[in-house]
C-alpha positions as CSV (number, residue, x, y, z in Angstrom):
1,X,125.9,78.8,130.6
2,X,128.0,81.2,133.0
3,X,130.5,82.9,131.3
4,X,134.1,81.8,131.9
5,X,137.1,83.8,133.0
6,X,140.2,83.4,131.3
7,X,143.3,85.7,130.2
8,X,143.1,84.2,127.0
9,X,142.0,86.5,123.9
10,X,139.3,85.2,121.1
11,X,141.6,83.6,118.4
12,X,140.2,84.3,115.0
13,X,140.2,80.3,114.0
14,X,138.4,78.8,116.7
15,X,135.5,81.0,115.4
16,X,132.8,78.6,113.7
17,X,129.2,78.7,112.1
18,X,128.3,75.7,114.7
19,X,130.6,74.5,117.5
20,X,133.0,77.0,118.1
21,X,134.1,79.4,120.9
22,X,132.7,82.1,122.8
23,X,129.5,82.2,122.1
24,X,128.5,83.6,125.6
25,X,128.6,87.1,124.4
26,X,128.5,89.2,121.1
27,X,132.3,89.9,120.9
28,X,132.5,90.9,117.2
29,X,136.6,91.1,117.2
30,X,138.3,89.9,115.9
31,X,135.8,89.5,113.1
32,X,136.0,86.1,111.0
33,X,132.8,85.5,109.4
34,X,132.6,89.3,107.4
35,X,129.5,88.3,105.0
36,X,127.7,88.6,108.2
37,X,128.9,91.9,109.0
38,X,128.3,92.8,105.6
39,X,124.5,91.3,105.5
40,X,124.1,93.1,108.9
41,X,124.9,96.6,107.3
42,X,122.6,96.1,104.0
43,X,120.0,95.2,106.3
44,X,120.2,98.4,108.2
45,X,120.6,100.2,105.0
46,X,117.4,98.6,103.4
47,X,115.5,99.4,106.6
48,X,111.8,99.9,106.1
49,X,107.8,100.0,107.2
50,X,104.9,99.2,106.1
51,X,103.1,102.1,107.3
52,X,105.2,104.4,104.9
53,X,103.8,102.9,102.1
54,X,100.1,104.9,100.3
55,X,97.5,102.3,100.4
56,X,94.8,104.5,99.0
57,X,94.8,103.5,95.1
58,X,95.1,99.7,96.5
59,X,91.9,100.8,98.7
60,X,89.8,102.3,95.5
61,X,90.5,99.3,93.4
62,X,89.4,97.4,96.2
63,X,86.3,99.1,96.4
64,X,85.9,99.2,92.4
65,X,83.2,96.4,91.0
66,X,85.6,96.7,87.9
67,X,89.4,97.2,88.8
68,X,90.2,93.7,89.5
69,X,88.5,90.5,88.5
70,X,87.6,87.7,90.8
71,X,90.3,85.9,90.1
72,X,92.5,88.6,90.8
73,X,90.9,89.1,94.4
74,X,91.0,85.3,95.1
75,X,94.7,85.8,93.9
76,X,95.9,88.6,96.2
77,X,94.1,86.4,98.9
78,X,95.8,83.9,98.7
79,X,99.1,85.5,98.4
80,X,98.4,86.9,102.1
81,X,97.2,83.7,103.1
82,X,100.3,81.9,102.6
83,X,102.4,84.8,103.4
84,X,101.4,85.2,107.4
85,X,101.9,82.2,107.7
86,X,105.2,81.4,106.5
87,X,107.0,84.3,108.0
88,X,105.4,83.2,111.4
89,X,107.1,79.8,110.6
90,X,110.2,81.5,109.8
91,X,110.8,84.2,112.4
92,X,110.4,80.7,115.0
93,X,112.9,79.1,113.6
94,X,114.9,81.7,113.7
95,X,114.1,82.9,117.3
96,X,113.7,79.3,118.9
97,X,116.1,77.1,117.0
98,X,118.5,78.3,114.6
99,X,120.1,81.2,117.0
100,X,120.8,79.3,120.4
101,X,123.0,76.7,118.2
102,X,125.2,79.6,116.0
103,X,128.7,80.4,117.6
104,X,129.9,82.9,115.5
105,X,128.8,86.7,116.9
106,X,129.2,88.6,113.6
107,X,126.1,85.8,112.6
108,X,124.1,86.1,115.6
109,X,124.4,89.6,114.8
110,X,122.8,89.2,111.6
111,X,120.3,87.0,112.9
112,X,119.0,89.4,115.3
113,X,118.7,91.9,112.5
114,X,116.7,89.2,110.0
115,X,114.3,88.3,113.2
116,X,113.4,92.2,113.3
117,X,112.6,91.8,109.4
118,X,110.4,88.8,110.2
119,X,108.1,90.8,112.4
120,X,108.4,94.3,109.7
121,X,107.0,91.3,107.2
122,X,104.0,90.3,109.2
123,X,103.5,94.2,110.4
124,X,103.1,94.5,106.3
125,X,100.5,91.4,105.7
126,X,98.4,92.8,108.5
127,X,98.5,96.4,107.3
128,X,97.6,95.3,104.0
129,X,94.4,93.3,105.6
130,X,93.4,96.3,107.4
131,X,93.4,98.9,105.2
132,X,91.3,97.1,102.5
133,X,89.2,96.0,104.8
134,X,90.0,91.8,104.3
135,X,88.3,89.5,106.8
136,X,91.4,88.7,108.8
137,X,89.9,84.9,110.0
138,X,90.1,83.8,106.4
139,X,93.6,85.3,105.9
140,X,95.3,83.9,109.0
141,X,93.3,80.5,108.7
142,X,94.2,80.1,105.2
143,X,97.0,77.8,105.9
144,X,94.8,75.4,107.6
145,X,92.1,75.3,104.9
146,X,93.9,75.3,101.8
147,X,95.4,71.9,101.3
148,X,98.5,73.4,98.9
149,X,99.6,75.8,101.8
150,X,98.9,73.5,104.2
151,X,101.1,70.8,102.6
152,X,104.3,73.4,101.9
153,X,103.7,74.5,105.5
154,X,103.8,70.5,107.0
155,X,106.8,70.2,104.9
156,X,108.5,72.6,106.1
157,X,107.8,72.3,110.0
158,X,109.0,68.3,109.4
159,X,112.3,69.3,109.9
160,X,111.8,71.6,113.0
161,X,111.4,67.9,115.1
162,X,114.8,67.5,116.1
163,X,116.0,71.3,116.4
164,X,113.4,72.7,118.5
165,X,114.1,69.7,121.0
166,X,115.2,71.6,124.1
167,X,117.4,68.6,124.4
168,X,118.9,69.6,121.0
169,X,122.6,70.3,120.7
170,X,125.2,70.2,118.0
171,X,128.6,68.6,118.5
172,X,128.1,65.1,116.8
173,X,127.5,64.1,113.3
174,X,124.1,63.2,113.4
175,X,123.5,66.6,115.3
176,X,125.4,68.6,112.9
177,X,124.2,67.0,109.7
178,X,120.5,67.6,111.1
179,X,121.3,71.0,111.8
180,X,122.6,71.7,108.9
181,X,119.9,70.1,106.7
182,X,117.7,72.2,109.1
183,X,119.3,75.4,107.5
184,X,119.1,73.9,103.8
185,X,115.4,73.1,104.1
186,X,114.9,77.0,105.4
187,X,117.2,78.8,103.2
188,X,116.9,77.3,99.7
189,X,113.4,75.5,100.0
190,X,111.5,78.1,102.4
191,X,112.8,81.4,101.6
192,X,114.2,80.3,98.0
193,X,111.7,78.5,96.6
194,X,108.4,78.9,98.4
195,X,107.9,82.4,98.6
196,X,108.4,82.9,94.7
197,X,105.2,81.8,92.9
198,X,103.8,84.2,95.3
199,X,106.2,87.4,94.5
200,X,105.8,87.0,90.7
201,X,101.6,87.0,91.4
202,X,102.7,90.3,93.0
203,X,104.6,91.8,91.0
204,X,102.2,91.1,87.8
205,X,100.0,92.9,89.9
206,X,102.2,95.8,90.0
207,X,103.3,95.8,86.0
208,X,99.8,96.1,85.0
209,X,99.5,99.5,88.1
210,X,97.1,97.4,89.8
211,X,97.4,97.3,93.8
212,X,101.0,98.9,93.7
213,X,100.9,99.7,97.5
214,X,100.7,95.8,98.7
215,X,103.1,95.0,95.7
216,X,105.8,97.7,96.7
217,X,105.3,96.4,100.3
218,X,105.8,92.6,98.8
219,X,108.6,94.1,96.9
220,X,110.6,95.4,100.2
221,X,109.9,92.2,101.4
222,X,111.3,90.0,98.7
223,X,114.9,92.0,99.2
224,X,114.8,91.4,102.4
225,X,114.3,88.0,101.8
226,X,116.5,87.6,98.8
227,X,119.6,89.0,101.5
228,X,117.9,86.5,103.9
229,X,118.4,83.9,101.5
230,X,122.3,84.9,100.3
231,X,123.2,85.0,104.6
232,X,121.6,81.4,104.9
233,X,123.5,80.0,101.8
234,X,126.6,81.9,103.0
235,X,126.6,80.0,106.5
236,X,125.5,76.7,104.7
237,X,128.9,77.4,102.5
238,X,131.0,78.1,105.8
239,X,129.8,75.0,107.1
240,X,131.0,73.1,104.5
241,X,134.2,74.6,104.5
242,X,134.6,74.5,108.6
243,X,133.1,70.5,108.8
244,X,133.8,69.1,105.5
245,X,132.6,65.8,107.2
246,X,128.9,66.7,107.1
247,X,129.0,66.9,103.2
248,X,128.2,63.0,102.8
249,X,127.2,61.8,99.1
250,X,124.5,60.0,100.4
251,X,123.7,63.8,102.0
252,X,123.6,65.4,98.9
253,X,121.4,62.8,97.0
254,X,119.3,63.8,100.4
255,X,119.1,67.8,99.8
256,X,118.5,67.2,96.1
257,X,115.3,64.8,96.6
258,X,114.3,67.6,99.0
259,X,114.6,70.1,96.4
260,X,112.7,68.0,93.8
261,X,110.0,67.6,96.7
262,X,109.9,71.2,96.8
263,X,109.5,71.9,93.4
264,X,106.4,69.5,93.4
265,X,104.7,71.2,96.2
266,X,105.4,74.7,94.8
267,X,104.3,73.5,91.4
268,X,101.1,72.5,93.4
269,X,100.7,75.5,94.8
270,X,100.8,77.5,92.4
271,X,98.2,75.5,89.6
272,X,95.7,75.1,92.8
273,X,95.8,78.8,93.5
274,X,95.7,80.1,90.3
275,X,94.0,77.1,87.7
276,X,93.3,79.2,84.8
277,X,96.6,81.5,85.2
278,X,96.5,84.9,86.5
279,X,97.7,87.9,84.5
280,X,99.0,85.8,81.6
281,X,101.4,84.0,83.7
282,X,99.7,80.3,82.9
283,X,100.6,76.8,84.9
284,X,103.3,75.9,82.4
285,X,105.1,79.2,83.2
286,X,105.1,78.6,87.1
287,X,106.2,75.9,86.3
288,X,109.4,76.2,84.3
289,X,110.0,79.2,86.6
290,X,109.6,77.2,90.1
291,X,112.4,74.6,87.8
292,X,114.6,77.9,87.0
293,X,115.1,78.8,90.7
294,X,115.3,75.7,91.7
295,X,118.3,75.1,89.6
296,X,119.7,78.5,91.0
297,X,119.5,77.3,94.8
298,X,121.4,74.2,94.3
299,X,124.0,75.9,92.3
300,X,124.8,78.0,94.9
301,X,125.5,75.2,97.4
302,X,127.7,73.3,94.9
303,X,125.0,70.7,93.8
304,X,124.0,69.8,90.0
305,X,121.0,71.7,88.1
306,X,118.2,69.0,88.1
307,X,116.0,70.6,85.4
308,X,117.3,73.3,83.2
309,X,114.7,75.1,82.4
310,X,115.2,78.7,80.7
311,X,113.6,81.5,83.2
312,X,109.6,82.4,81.8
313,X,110.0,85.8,84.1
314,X,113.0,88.1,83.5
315,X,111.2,91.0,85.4
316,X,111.4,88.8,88.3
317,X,115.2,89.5,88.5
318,X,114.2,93.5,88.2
319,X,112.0,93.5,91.2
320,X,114.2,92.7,94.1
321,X,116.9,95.3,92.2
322,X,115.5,98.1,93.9
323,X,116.8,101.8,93.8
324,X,115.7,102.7,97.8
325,X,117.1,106.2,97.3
326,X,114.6,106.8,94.2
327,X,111.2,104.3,95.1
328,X,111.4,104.4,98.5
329,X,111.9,107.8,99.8
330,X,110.6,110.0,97.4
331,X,107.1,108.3,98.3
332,X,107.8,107.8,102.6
333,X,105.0,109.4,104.4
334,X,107.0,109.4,107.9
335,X,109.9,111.0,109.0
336,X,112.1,109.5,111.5
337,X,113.3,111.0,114.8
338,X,116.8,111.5,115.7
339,X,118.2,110.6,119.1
340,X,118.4,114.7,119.5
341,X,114.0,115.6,118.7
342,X,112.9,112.2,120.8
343,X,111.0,113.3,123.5
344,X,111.5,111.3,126.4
């Protein structure tokens, strides 16, 4: 679209999530949507790689005929498997769908920033494959030979149909209601739900000092997604506010049947990959604990806890409460290079 000349300045309420003004160019002023700005600073602040993280205790334990029982190698294997591919499916819709459609700068902003932490996430899989020396055709392919990844994957990419149309475009109900469930199913299911059995197999790992380099790396990666998450229900909140018509009933009944869906598939997930438990985190626990953040998700878009169930994993909530200044940096194995040492 070729931008327009006009002697008329940006007015602050003709900003929108969807639909609104100016969205030819990143003109952050005036500034109306400032939990993007905000989420655009963290992210900067929380900036990481992979490659700064130690992988060699991960690599001996690897290595060791004792360290880590089978189970916990199948475990970690499947972790990666369903990680590479769900920030793939993320970073897409992010990159070919979501951002064309959002008219507000300070959140295009933002979602530049999160598309970056997309590809630092699948740097971090494939730096975790190579160093312990993984076949990378089974990670990669997992999705398409484990029926409970493949079936939380086809879930997910249902909803892409209509938004990656090139034909797509917001501006009527239907358009905006699809768009918006688009966001729901990506924010709360994907990012809020689906990636969660996985961290808490991580993280077990890394209570019991076993494979700390690919759990610290997961770690990083959960806060990023856990800010990914907060943006997402932010906008979803905005868009509430800004098209109160959207939020139908019948549209709510919709998102919660979704959720429950979810829940199922998740639930799935997690008793295929790991049958006899894993750590002692057994299939009950996964269970109540998929229900727990389930409940949290809908909460934060104003909709009704469906299940109620008390949280089996308070360490979970520790984990994504990082200290940068004291985990991160103390271990870094990189320095980076001002504008004034780069050699050009």
């Amino acid at each position: 679209m070729p931008i327009q000349k006009t002697n008329q300045r940006v007015n602050i309420n003709n900003r929108r999530i969807i639909n609104g003004e100016d969205a030819d160019v990143v003109q952050l002023y005036p500034m109306k949507h400032l939990f993007a700005w905000e989420a655009y600073n963290t992210g900067n602040a929380n900036h990481w790689l992979p490659t700064e993280i130690g992988m060699q205790q991960d690599v001996e334990q690897w290595k060791s005929p004792t360290a880590l029982s089978e189970d916990e190698r199948i475990a970690l294997k499947i972790v990666l498997g369903f990680f590479t591919t769900a920030d793939s499916i993320a970073a897409n819709n992010l990159v070919l769908a979501t951002y064309k459609h959002i008219t507000s700068p300070e959140c295009r902003l933002y979602l530049l920033r999160q598309a970056y932490e997309e590809a630092v996430h699948t740097h971090a899989y494939q730096y975790i494959v190579e160093s312990l020396g993984l076949d990378s055709g089974e990670i990669f392919n997992m999705y398409r030979e484990r029926t409970s990844i493949y079936n939380k994957d086809a879930f997910i990419l249902s909803f892409n149909d209509g938004i990656f149309d090139p034909k797509f475009k917001t501006g009527t109900f239907e358009a905006d209601q699809k768009f918006l469930e688009n966001m729901i199913v990506f924010s709360i299911i994907m990012e809020g739900i689906f990636f969660y059995s996985a961290f808490a197999v991580m993280f077990s790992f890394q209570r019991q000092n076993k494979m700390v380099g690919s759990a610290e790396q997961i770690q990083y990666i959960m806060r990023d997604e856990s800010q990914h998450l907060n943006f997402g229900i932010e906008m979803i909140n905005a868009i509430k506010e800004e098209q109160p018509e959207l939020w139908t009933p019948a549209f709510q009944e919709k998102i919660i049947g979704l959720v429950k869906e979810a829940v199922k598939l998740e639930y799935t997930f997690a008793v295929d990959c790991f049958p006899k438990g894993i750590m002692g985190i057994n299939a009950d626990s996964f269970k109540k604990y998929i229900e727990h953040i389930a409940d949290r998700r809908l909460s934060r878009i104003g909709l009704p806890a469906q299940y109620n169930s008390p949280n089996p994993f308070p360490w979970m909530s520790e984990a994504v409460d990082l200290s940068k200044e004291k985990n991160f940096f103390e271990t870094r194995v990189t320095e980076y290079q001002t504008g004034g040492t780069l050699e050009w």
